[in-house]
PATI-407602 format. One record per residue: residue in one letter; x, y, z of N, C-alpha, C in turn. Coordinates in pm, whole numbers, plus 50000, padded with zeros to 5 digits. Each point is the difference from the previous one (the first is absolute). Example, Ala and Ser with C-alpha at 12.3 -4.5 7.8 and 13.67 -1.06 7.14 Angstrom:
R residuo n.east n.north  n.up ca.east ca.north ca.up c.east c.north  c.up
R       A  51319   49431 50780   49911    50119 50000  50090   50120 50000
R       S  49965   50105 49928   50082    50119 50006  49923   50109 50073
% end
This chain:
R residuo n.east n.north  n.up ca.east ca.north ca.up c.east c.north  c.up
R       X  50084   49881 50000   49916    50119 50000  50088   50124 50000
R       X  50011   50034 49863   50096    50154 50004  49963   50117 50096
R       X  49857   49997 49984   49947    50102 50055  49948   50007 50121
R       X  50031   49892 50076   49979    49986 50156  50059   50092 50062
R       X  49920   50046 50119   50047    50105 50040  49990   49919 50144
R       X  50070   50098 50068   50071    49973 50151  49960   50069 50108
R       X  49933   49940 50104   49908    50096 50144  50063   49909 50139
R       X  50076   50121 50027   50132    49984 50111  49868   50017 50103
R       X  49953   49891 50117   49927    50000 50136  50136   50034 50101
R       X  49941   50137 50067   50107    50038 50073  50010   49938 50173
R       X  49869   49945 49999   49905    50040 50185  49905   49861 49991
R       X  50018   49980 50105   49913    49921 50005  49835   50037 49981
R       X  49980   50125 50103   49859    50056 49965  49953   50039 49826
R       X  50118   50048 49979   49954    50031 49863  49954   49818 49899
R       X  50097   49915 50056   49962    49872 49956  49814   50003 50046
R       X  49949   49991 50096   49915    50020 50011  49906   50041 49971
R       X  50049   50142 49952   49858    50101 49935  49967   49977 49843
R       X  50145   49868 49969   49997    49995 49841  49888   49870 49995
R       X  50004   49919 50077   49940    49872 50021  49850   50025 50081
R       X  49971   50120 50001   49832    50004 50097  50020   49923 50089
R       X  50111   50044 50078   50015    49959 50145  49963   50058 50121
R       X  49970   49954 50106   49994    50143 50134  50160   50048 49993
R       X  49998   50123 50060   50106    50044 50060  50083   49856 50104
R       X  50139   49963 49963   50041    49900 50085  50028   50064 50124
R       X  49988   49931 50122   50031    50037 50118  50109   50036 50053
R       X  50129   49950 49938   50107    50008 50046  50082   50091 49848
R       X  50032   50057 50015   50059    50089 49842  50109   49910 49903
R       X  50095   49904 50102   50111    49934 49969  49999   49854 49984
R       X  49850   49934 50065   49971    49884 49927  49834   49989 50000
R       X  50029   49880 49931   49824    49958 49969  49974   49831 49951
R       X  49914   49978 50066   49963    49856 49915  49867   50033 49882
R       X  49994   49995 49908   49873    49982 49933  49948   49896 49937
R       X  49858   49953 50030   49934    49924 49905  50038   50011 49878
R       X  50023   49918 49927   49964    50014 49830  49833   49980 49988
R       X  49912   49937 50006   49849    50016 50027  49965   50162 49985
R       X  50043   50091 50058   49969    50110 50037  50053   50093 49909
R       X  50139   49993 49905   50040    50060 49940  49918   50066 49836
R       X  50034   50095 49994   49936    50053 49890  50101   50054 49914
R       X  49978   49909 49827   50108    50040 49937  49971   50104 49924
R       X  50146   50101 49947   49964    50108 49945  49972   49938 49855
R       X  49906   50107 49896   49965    49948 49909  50153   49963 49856
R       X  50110   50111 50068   50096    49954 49878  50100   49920 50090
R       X  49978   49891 50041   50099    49940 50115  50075   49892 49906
R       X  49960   49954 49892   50088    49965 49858  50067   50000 49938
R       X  49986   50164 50015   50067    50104 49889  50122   50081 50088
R       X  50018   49914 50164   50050    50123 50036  50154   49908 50059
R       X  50112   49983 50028   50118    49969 50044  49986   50073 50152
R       X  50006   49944 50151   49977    50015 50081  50146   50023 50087
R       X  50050   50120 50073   50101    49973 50053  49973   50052 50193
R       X  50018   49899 50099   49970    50013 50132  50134   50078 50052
R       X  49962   50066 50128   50095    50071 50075  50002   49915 50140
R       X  49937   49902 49966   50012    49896 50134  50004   49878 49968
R       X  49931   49912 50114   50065    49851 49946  49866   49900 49999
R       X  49941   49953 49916   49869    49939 50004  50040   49852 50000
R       X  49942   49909 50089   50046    49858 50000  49828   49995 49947
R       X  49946   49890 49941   49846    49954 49943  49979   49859 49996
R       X  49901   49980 50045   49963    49865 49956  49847   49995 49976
R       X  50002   49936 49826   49826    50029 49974  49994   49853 49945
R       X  49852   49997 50013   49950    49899 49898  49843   50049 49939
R       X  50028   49945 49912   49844    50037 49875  49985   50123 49949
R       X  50115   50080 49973   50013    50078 49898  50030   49981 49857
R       X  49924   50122 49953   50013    49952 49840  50085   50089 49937
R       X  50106   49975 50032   50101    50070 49929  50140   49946 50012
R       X  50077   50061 49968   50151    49956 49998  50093   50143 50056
R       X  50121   49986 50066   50077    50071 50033  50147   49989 49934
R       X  49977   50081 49887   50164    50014 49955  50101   50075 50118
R       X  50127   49890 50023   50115    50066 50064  50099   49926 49981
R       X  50065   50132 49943   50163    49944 49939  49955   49946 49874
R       X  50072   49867 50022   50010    49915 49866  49904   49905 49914
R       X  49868   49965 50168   49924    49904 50019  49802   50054 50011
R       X  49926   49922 49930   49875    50049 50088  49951   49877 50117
R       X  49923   50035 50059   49971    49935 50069  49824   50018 49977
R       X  49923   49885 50040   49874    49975 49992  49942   49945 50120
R       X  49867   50039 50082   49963    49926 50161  49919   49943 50013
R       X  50025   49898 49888   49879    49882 50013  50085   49903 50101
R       X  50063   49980 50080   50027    49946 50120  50054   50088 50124
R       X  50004   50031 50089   50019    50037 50118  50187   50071 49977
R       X  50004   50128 49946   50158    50020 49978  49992   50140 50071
R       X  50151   50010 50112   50031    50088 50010  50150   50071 49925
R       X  49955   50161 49986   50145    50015 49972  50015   50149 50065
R       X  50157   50006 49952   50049    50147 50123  50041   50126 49831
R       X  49994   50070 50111   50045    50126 49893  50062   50120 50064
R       X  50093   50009 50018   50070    50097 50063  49985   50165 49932
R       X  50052   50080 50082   50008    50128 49966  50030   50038 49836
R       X  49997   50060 49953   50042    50029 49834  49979   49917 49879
R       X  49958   49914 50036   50002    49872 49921  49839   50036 49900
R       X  50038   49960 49908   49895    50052 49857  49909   49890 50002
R       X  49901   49983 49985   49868    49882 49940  49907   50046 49930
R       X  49898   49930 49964   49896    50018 49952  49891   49917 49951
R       X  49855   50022 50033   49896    49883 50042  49939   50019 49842
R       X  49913   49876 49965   50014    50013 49898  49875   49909 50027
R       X  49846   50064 49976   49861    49935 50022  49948   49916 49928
R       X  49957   49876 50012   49906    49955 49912  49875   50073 50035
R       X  49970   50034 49881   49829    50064 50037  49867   49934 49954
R       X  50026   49859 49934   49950    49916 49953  49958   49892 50164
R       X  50093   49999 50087   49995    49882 50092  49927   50068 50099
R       X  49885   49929 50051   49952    49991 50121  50136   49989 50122
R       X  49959   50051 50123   50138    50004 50111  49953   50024 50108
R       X  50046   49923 50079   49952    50035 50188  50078   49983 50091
R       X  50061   50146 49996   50097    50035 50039  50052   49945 50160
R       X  50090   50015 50049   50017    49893 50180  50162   50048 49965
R       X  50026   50034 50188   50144    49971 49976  50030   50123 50092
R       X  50130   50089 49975   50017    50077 50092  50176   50078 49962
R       X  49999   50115 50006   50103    50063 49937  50033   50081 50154
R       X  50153   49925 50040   50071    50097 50127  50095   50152 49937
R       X  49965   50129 50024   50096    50079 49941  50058   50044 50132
R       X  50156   50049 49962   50090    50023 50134  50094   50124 49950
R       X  49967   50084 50053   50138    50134 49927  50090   49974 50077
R       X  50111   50014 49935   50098    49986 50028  50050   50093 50145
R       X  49951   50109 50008   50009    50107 50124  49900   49902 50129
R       X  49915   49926 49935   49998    49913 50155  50033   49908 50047
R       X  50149   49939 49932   50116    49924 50041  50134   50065 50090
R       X  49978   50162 50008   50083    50048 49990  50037   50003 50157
R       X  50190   49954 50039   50012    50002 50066  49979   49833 50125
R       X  49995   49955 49851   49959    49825 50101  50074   49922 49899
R       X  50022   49891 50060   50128    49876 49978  49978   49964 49816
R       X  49799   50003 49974   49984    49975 49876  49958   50122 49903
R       X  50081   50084 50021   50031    50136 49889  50084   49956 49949
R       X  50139   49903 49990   50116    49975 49967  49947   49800 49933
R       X  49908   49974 50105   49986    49840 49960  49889   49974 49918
R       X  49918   50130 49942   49959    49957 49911  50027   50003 49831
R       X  50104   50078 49990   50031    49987 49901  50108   49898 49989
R       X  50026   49891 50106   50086    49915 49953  49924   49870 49941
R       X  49826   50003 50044   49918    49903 49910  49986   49957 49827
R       X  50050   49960 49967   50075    49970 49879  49824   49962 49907
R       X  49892   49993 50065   49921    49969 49945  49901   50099 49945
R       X  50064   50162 50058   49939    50090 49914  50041   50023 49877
R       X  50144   49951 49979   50036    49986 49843  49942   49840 49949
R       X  49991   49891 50037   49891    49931 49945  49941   50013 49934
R       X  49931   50095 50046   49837    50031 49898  50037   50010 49865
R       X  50137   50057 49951   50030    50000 49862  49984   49853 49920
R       X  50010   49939 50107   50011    49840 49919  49870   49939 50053
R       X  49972   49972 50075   49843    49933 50052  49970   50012 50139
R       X  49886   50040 50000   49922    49990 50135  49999   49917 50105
R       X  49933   49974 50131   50009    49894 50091  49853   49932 49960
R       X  49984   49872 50019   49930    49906 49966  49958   49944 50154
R       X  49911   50024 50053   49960    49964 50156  49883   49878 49983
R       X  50077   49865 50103   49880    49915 50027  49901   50051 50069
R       X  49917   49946 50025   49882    50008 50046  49997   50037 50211
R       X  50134   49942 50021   50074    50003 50122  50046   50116 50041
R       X  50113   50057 49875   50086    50055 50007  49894   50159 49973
R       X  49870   49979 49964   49968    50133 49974  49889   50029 50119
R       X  49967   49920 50022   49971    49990 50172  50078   50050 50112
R       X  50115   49993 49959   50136    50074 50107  49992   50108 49983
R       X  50030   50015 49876   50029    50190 49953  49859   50079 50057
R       X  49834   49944 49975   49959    50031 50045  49944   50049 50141
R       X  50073   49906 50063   50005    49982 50138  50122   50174 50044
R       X  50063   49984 49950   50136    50083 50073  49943   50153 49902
R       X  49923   49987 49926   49928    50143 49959  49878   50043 50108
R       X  49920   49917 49996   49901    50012 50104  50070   50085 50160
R       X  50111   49939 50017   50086    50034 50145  50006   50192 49986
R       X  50059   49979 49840   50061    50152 49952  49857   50080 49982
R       X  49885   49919 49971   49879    50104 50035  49950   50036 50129
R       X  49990   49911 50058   49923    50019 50143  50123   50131 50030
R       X  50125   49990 50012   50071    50092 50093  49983   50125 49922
R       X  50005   50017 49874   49932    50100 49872  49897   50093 50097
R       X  49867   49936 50006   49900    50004 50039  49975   50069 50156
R       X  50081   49909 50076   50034    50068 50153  50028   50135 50017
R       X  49964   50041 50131   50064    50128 50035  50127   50033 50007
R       X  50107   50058 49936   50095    50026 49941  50091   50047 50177
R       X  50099   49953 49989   50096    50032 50131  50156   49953 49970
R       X  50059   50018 50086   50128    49976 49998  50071   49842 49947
R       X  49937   49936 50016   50020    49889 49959  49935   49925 49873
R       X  49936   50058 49932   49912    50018 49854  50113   49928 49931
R       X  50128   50085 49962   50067    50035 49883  50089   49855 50025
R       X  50040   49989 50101   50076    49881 50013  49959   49877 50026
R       X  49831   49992 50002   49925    49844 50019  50006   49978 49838
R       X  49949   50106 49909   50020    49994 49905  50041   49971 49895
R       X  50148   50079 50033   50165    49952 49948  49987   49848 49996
R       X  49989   49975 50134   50024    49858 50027  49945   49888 49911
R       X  49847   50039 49979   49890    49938 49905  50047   50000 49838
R       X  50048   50084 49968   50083    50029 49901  50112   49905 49929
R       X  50104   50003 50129   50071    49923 49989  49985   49877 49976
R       X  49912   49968 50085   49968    49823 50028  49925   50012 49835
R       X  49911   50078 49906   49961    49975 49906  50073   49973 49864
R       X  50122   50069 50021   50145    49956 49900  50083   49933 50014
R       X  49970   49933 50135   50116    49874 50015  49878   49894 49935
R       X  49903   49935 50052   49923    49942 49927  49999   49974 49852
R       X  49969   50112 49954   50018    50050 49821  50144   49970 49993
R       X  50114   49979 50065   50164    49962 49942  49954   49846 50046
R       X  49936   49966 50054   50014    49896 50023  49907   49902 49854
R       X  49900   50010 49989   49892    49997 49930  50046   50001 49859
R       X  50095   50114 49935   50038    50011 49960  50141   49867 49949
R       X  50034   49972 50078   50140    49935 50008  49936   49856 49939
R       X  49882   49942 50119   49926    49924 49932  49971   49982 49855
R       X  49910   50077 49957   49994    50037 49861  50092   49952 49935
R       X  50115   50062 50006   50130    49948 49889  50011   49842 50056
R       X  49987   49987 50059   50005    49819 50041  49907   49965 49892
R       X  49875   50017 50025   49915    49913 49946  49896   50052 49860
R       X  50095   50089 49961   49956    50008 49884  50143   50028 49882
R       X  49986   49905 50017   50179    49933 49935  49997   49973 49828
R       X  49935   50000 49977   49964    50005 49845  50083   50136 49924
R       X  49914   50119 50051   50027    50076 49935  50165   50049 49991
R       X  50037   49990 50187   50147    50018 50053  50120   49944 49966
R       X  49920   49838 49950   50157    49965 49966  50012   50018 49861
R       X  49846   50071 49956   50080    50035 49846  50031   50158 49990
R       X  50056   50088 50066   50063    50079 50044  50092   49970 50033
R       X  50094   49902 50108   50115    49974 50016  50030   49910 49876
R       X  49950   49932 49903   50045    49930 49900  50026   50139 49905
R       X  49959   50078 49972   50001    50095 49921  50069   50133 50033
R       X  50033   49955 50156   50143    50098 50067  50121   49891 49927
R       X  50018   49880 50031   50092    49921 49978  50054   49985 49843
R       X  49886   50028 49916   50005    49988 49863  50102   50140 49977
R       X  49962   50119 50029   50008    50133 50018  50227   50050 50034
R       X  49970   49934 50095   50115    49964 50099  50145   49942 49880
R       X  49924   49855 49968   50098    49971 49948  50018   50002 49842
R       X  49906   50099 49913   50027    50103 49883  50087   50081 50020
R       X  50030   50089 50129   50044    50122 50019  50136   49911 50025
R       X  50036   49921 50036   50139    49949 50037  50081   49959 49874
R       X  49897   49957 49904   50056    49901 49890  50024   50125 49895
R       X  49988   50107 50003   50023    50144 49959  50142   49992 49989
R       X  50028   50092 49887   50217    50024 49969  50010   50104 50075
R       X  49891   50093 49970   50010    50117 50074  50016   50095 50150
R       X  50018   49829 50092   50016    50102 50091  50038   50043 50096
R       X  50106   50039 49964   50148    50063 49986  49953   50145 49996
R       X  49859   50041 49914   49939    50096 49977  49881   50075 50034
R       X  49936   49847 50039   49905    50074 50094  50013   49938 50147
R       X  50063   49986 50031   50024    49941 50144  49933   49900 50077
R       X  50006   49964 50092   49852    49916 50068  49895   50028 49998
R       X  49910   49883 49997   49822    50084 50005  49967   50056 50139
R       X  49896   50099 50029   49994    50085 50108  49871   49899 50054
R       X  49929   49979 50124   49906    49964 50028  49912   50110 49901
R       X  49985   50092 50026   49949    50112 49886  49940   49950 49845
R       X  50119   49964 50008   49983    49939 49827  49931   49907 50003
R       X  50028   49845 50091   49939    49912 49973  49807   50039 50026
R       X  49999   50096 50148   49826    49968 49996  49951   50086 49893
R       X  50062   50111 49926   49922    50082 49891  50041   49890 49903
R       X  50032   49872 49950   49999    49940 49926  49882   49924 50002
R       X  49989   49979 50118   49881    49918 50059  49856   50040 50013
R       X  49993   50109 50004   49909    50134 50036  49952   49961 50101
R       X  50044   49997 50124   50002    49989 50112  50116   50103 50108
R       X  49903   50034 50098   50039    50117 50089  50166   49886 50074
R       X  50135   50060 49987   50143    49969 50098  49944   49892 50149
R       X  49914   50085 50055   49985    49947 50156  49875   49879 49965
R       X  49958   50009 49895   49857    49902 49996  50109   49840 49930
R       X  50085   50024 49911   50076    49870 49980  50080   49958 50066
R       X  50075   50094 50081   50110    49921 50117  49940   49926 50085
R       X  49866   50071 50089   49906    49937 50078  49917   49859 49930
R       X  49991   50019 49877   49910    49870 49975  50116   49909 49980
R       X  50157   50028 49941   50081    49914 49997  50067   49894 50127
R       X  50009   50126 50123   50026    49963 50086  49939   49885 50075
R       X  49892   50034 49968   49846    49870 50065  50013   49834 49885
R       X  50018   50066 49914   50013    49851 49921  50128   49963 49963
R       X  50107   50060 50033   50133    49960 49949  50132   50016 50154
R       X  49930   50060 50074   50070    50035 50116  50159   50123 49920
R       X  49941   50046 49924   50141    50130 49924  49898   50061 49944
R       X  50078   50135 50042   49950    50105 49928  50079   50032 49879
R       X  49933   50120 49910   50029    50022 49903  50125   50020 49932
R       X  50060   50072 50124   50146    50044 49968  50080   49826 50033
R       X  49957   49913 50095   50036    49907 50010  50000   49941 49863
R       X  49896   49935 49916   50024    49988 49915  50067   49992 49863
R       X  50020   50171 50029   50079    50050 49872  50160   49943 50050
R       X  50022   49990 50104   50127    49947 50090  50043   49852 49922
R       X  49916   49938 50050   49983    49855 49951  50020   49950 49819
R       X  49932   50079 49936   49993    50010 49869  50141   50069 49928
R       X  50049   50111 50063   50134    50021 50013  50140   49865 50025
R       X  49926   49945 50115   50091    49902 50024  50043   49886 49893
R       X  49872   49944 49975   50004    49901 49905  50039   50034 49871
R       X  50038   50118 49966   50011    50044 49881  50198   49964 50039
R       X  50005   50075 50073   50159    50003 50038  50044   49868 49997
R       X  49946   49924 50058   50068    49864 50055  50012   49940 49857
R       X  49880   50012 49902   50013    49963 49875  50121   50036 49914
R       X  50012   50138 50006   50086    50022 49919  50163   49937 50100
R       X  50000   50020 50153   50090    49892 50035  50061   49904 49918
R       X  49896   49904 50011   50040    49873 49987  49989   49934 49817
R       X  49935   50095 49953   50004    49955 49856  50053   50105 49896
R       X  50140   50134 50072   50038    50031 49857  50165   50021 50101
R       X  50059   50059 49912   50148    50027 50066  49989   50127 50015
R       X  49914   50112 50016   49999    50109 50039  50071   50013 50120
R       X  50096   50094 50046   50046    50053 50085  49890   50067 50136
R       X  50010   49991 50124   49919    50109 50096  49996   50131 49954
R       X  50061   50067 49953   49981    50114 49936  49903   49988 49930
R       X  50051   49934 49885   49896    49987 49868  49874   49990 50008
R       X  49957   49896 50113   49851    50029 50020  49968   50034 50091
R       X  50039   50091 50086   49970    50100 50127  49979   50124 49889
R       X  50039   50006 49880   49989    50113 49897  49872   50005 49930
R       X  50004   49828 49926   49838    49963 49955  49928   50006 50066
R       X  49988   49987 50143   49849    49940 50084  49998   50176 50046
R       X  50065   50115 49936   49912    50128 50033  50087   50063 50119
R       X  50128   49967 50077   50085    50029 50104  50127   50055 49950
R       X  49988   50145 50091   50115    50084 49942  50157   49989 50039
R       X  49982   49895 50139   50115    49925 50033  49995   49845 50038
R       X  50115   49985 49987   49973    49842 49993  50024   49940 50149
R       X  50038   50084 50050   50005    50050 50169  49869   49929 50070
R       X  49916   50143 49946   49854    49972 50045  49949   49898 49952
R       X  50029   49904 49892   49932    49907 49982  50057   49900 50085
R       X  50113   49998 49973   50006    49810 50103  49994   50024 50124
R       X  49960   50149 50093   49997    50030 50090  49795   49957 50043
R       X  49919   50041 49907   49902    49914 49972  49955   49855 49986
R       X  50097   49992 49894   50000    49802 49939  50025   49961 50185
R       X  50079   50013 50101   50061    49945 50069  49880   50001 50126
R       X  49959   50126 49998   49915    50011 50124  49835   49919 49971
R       X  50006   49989 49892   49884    49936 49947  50051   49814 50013
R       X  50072   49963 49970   50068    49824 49985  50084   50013 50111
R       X  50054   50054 50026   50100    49988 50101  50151   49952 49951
R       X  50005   50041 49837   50115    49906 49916  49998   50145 49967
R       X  50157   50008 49977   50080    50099 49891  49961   49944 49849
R       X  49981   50084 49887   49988    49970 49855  50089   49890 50008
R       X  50116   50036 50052   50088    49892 49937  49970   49884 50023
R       X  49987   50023 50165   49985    49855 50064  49902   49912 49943
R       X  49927   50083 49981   49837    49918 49923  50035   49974 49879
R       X  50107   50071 49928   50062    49901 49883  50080   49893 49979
R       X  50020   50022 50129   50191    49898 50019  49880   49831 50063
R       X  49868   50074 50062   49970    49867 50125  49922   49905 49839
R       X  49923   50090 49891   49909    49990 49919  50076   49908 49888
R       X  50127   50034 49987   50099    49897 49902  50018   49874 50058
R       X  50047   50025 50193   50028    49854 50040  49894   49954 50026
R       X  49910   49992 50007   49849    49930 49990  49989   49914 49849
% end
């Protein structure tokens, strides 16, 4: 859509007054029904950018949520996160009947401020997720989330005092360890799609090695590999880590290795020579690598690889 245009939500209230909401009670968070929400009529046409942090979980909507790379659709029970700045956009069926259920937590960032998870929530790796896929909740697992929202309403709801902000926090917290957890699951058991991502990291991996070039373009960056992948840096190390016990940069380590040991043991290249090919500006740093990785000097791993 060339001509999509872009409506920056600054406030939570203003989230509110866009959705025919009451005024929220608290300025810096809110739980809302989706049931209750009222969409604007160009909500299609429009690229959405938040100044806070909306975690959601709906079911029986008729629409789809473009973010990032991926849409997503809620004909089963999915939550997903969306952090501050981050671009989307809903995209209606207006053909489908829909009954709406579910519940959208928003949190500004100014009412973290000053507590342990102003700093720990942006280390949740599952707000970049969303670029690649949503959370998929059993029937159990969305029973929990609901449960630990309900907690975050009642205290919502209560008479507001000194201890509000930090029962809260707390509720919070416990709702993103769950979702990392839940999450982690996920890549367990929906292994189909994952290991053809790590087959297609691996494919990826060892093109870039079998390259003359590089000498010229150097090693691959984690960078490189997930924009190869179109997948968010922190969303493939984390799913690698869970099914391979290595992360990304681990990987590229490994794939490095075997490349070396190859050229080891099957040409007469010198340590130089291919501390030069495999992309290393000294040959220093490479067998200073080769070694901490095998625990063998190049050589040694050539000298042990002949008497074998």
């Amino acid at each position: 859509m060339a001509n999509t245009k872009t409506h920056r939500i600054k406030t939570i209230s203003e989230f509110h007054q866009l959705r025919g909401l009451p005024k929220p009670e608290h300025p810096l968070i809110s739980i809302v029904d989706f049931s209750a929400i009222k969409r604007p009529t160009d909500i299609s046409e429009t690229n959405w950018v938040l100044d806070f942090y909306q975690i959601a979980l709906k079911r029986g909507i008729n629409a789809k949520v473009k973010y990032g790379q991926q849409e997503y659709d809620f004909d089963e029970g999915v939550m997903f996160f969306i952090s501050p700045n981050q671009v989307f956009r809903i995209e209606v069926d207006a053909n489908s009947a829909e009954k709406r259920s579910g519940w959208m937590l928003l949190v500004h960032p100014d009412f973290l401020w000053n507590t342990a998870l102003a700093a720990a929530i942006k280390q949740y790796e599952f707000f970049e997720y969303s670029v690649n896929e949503a959370l998929f909740l059993s029937d159990k697992e969305e029973k929990t989330m609901h449960g630990i929202v309900q907690h975050i309403r009642n205290e919502y709801h209560a008479n507001i005092d000194k201890f509000t902000q930090g029962i809260i926090i707390s509720h919070i917290a416990t709702l993103l360890s769950y979702s990392e957890r839940f999450y982690n699951r996920q890549f367990i058991t929906r292994k189909v799609g994952h290991h053809h991502i790590l087959g297609r990291m691996e494919n990826l991996l060892r093109a870039y090695f079998n390259q003359d070039d590089l000498v010229i373009r150097g090693l691959p960056t984690v960078q490189y590999v997930a924009d190869s992948l179109n997948v968010s840096p922190k969303y493939l190390s984390g799913l690698l880590k869970v099914l391979t016990g290595l992360t990304t940069q681990q990987h590229i380590h490994e794939q490095l290795i075997e490349k070396a040991k190859e050229k080891l043991s099957t040409s007469d290249l010198s340590v130089s020579e291919i501390a030069y090919e495999l992309g290393f500006e000294h040959s220093q740093s490479f067998s200073k690598f080769f070694k901490t990785k095998t625990q063998l000097t190049p050589l040694q791993f050539r000298e042990s690889f002949s008497a074998g």
